[in-house]
C-alpha positions in Angstrom: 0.0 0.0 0.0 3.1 2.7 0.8 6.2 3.0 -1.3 9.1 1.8 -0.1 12.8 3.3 0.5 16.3 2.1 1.4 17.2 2.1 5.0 20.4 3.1 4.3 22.4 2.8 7.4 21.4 -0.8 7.8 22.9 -4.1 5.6 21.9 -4.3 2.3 19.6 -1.1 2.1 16.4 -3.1 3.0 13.1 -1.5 1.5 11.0 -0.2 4.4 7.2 1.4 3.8 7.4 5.3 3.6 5.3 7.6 4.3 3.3 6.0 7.5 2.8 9.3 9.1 -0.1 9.7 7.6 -1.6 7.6 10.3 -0.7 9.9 12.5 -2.4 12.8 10.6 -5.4 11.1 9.9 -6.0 9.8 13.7 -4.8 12.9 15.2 -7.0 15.1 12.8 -10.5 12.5 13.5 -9.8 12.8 16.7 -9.7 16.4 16.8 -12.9 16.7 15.0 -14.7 15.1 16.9 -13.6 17.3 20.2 -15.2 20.3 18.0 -18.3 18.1 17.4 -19.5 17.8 20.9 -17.6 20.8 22.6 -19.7 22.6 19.5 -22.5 21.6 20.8 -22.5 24.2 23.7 -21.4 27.1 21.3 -22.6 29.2 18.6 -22.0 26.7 14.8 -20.0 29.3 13.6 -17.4 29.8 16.4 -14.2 27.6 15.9 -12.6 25.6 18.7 -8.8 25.5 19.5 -9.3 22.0 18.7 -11.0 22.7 14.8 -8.0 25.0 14.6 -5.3 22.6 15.6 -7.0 20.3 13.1 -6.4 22.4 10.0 -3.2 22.8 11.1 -1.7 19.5 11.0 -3.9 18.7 7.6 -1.6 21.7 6.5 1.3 20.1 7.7 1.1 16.6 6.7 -0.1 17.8 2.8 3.0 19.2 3.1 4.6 17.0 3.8 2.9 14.6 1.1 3.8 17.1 -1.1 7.3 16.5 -0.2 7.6 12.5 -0.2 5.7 12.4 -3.5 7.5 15.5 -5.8 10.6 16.0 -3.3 10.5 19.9 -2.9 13.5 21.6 -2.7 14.6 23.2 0.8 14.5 27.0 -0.6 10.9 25.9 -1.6 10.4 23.8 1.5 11.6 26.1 4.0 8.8 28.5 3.1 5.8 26.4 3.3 5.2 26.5 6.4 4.4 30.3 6.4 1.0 29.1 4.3 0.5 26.9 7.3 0.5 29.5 9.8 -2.6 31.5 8.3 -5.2 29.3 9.9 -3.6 30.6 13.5 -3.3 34.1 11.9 -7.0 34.7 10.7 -8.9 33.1 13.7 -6.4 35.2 15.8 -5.7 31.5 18.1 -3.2 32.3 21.1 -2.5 35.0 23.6 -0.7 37.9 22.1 0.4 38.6 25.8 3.5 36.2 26.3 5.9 35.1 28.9 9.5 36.0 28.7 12.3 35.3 31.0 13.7 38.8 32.0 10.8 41.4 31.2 8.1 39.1 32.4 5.0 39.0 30.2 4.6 41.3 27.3 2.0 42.3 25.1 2.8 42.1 21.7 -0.4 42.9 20.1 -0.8 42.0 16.1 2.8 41.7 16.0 2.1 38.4 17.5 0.5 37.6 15.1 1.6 38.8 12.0 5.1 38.2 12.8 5.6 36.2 15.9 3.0 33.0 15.1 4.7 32.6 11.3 8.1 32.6 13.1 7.2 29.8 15.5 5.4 27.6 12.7 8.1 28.3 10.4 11.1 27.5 12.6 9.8 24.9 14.4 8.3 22.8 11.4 11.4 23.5 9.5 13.6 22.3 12.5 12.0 19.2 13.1 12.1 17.8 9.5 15.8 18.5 9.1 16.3 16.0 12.1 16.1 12.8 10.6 17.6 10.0 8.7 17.8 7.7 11.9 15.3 4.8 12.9 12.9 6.5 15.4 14.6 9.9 15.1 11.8 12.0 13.4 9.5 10.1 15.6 10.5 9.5 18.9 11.9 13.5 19.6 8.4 15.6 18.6 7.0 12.5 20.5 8.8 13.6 23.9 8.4 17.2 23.3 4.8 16.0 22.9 4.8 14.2 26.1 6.3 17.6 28.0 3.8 19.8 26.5 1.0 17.7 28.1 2.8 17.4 31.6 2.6 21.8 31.2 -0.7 21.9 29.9 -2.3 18.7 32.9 0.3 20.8 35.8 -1.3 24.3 34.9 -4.8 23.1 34.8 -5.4 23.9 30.9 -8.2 22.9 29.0 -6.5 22.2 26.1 -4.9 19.3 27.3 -7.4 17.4 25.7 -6.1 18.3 22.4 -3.0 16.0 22.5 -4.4 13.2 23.9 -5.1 10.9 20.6 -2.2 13.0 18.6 0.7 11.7 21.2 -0.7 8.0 21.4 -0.8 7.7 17.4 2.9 9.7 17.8 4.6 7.0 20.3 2.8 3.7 18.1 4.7 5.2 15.2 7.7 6.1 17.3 8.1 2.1 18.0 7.7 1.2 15.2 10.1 3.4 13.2 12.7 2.9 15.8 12.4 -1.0 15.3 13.2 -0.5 11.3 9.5 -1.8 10.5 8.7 1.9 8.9 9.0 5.2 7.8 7.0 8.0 8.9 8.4 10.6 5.8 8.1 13.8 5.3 4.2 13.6 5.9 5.3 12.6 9.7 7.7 15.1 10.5 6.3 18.4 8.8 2.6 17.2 11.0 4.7 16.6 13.9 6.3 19.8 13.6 3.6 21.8 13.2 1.6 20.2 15.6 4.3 21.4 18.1 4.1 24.7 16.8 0.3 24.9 16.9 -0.5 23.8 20.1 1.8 25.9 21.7 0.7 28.9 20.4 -3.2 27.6 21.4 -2.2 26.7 24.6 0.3 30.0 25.0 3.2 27.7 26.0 5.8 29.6 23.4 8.4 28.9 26.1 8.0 25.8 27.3 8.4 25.3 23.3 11.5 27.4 22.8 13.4 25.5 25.5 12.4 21.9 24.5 13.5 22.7 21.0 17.0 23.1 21.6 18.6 20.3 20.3 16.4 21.1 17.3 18.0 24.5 16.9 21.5 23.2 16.9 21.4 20.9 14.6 19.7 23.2 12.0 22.0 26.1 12.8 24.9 23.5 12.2 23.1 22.2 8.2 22.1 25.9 7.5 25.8 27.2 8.3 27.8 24.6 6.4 25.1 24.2 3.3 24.8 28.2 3.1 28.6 29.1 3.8 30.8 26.4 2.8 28.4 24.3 0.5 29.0 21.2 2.5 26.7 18.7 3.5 26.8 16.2 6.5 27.2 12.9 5.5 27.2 9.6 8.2 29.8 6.8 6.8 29.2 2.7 8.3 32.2 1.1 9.7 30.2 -2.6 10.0 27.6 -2.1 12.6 28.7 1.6 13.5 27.8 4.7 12.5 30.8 7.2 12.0 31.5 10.4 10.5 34.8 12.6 9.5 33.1 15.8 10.5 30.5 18.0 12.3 27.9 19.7 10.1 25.0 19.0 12.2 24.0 17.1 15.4 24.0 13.8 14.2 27.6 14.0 12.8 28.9 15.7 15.9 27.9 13.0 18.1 29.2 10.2 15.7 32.2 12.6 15.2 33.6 12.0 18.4 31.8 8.8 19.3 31.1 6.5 16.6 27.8 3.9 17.8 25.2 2.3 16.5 22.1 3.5 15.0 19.9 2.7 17.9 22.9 3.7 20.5 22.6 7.1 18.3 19.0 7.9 18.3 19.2 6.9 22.3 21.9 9.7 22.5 20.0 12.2 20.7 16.7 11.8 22.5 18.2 12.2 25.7 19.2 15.5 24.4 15.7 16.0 24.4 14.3 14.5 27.0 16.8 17.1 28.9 15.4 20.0 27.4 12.2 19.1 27.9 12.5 18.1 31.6 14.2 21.3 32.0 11.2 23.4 29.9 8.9 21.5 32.2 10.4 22.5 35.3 10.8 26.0 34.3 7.1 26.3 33.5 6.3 25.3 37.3 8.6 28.4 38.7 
């Protein structure tokens, strides 16, 4: 039913089924209409629900996505498509212009927020999150523990939108063990959805920071491709010594870790979502202060 690629860092390039994050759009999407259906039923027809909202989001995201796996975009193109993502947020004017900041306390930013500050996020953290892959599990398992942090925020402050991430982080973990096994491929349609459902609900759920924190790893390793691609025309580029992963250099996180400690795939992907599940523990803890 899916097409298949290469798993490249494994023996013999075995085919694995692409393109499985759908599953996750689909589920996450029916779920999320159906939260509009019955909390609609208490409101006017016409008003939309952070949970309607969400939904068009991540339909943006994985037809993205799609669009990727199927005509393989290029990243100048790529990298902007996410801005057409952000309009749903923009016109229904979802999240709190008024946000939380770390050494002016919480500021009011108006349509600024919204014009500027909501197509930043999307586009960032969408963009971010899709350049992080390659591994078994990677694009998976690391938006699934940012995931997992954003509900321990949302449950520990009491928000109602809680509710939203509930189907979305079940159908993100199924995937994540499944892709870290080598059984599939969750393609661009996983990661851009992923990513944007990040975005999204943090802005709906005015969580921006608890966001910008878990994220880190994220931003380093896309601050590492973007410098060496835009600067020095190099790409990163992972090399198999038998059953480990190596590489000669450091042009993004992947290749920095196996830089100065060459492992195995899954050892890898460990490493790196530890990096994560740091940052988000961290985010987590710095919500509660």
């Amino acid at each position: 039913m899916f097409p298949k690629a290469p798993d490249k860092h494994k023996p013999g390039n075995p085919l694995i089924p692409n393109g499985l994050g759908i599953f996750y759009v689909l589920g996450s999407v029916l779920y999320l209409f159906l939260l509009h259906y019955f909390y609609g039923v208490n409101i006017d027809a016409n008003e939309n629900t952070p949970a309607l909202n969400l939904a068009v989001c991540i339909l943006f995201g994985g037809f993205m996505g799609l669009l990727d796996d199927w005509a393989d975009i290029k990243w100048r193109y790529k990298a902007i498509l996410p801005l057409i993502a952000s309009l749903p947020l923009i016109v229904v004017r979802e999240g709190d212009p008024t946000m939380s900041t770390y050494f002016w306390g919480k500021i009011n930013l108006g349509a600024f927020y919204y014009f500027a500050v909501i197509p930043l996020i999307i586009t960032i953290t969408t963009n971010a999150v899709n350049q992080l892959g390659g591994l078994n599990g990677l694009e998976s398992i690391c938006p699934s523990i940012i995931l997992t942090g954003m509900l321990a925020v949302s449950i520990i402050h009491g928000l109602k939108e809680s509710t939203l991430l509930y189907v979305p982080l079940i159908v993100s973990w199924v995937l994540a063990y499944y892709n870290f096994r080598g059984k599939i491929f969750v393609g661009n349609t996983g990661s851009f959805a992923f990513g944007i459902t990040l975005a999204s609900y943090a802005i709906i759920a005015n969580i921006e920071q608890t966001l910008a924190i878990s994220i880190i790893p994220y931003v380093i390793n896309s601050a590492l491709v973007l410098i060496n691609i835009l600067f020095f025309n190099r790409r990163a580029n992972l090399e198999i010594d038998g059953l480990k992963l190596k590489a000669s250099h450091r042009r993004s996180l992947i290749t920095l870790i196996a830089y100065y400690y060459p492992t195995t795939e899954r050892k890898l992907v460990l490493l790196i979502s530890s990096l994560f599940i740091l940052t988000t523990v961290i985010a987590v803890l710095v919500s509660t202060v």
